[in-house]
C-alpha positions as CSV (number, residue, x, y, z in Angstrom):
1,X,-73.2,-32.7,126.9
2,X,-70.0,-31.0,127.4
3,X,-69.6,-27.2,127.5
4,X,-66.7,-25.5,125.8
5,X,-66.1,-22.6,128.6
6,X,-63.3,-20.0,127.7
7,X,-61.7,-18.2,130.3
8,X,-61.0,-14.7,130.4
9,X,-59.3,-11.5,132.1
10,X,-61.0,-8.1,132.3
11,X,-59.3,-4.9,131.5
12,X,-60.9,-4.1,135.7
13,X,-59.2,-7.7,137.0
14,X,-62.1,-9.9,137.2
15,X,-62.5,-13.2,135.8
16,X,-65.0,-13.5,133.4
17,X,-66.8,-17.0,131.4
18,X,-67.9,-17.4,128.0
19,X,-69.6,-20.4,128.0
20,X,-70.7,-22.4,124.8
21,X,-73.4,-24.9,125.0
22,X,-73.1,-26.2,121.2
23,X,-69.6,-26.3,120.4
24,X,-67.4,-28.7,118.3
25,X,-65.9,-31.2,120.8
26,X,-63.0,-31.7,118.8
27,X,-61.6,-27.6,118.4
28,X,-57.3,-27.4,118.7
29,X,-55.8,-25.4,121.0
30,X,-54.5,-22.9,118.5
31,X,-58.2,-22.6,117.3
32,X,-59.9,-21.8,120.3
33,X,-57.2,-19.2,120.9
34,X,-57.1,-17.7,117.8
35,X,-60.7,-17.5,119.0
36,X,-60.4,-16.2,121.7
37,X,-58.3,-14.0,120.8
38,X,-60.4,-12.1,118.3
39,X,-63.4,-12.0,120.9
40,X,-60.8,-10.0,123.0
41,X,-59.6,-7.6,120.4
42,X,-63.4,-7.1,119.3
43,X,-64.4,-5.6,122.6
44,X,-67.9,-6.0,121.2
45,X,-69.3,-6.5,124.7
46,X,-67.5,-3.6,126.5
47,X,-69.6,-2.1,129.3
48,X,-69.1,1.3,130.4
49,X,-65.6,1.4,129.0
50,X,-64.6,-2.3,130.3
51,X,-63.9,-5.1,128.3
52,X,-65.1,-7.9,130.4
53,X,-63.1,-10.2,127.7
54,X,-60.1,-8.3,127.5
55,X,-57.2,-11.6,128.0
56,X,-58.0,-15.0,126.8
57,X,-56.8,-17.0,130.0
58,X,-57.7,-20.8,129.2
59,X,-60.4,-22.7,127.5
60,X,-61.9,-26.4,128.6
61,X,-64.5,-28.4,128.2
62,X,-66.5,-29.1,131.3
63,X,-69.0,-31.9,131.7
64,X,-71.8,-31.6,134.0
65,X,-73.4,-34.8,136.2
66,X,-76.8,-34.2,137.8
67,X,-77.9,-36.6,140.4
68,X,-81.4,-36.3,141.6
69,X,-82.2,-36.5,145.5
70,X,-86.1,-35.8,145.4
71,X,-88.3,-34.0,143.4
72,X,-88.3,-34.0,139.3
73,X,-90.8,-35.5,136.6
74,X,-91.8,-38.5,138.6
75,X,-92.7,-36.3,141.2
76,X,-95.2,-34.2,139.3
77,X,-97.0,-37.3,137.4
78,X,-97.2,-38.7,141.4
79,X,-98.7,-35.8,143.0
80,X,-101.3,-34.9,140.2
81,X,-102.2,-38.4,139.7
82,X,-103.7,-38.1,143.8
């Protein structure tokens, strides 16, 4: 599954994530940062005066791989089935 994760500044510097689990794998550039941009000018999650989401920076879609070493599912059945 790939994540849509959106980039921002704060109005304090940092860089902060918005990361979206179920989102369209197909959104435009000038969609996300119309996006964005409204989620900026909102400030709806300002904290203490901060907008962590104050500048839309960049937007991609990142794809996680998980390779197991040891341990997991197979693991459990193994050591209860003893």
């Amino acid at each position: 599954m790939k994540q849509l994760d959106m980039e921002f500044k704060s109005e304090n510097g940092k860089t902060k994530h918005m990361r979206l689990n179920y989102a369209a794998q197909t959104l435009e550039e000038t969609t996300v940062k119309t996006a964005m941009q409204t989620i900026a000018d909102l400030k709806m999650f300002e904290v203490e005066a901060c907008n962590p989401y104050a500048l839309p920076i960049k937007a991609q879609y990142v794809e996680r791989t998980v390779t197991p070493i040891f341990g997991g599912e197979d693991a459990e059945k193994a050591d209860a089935a003893e």
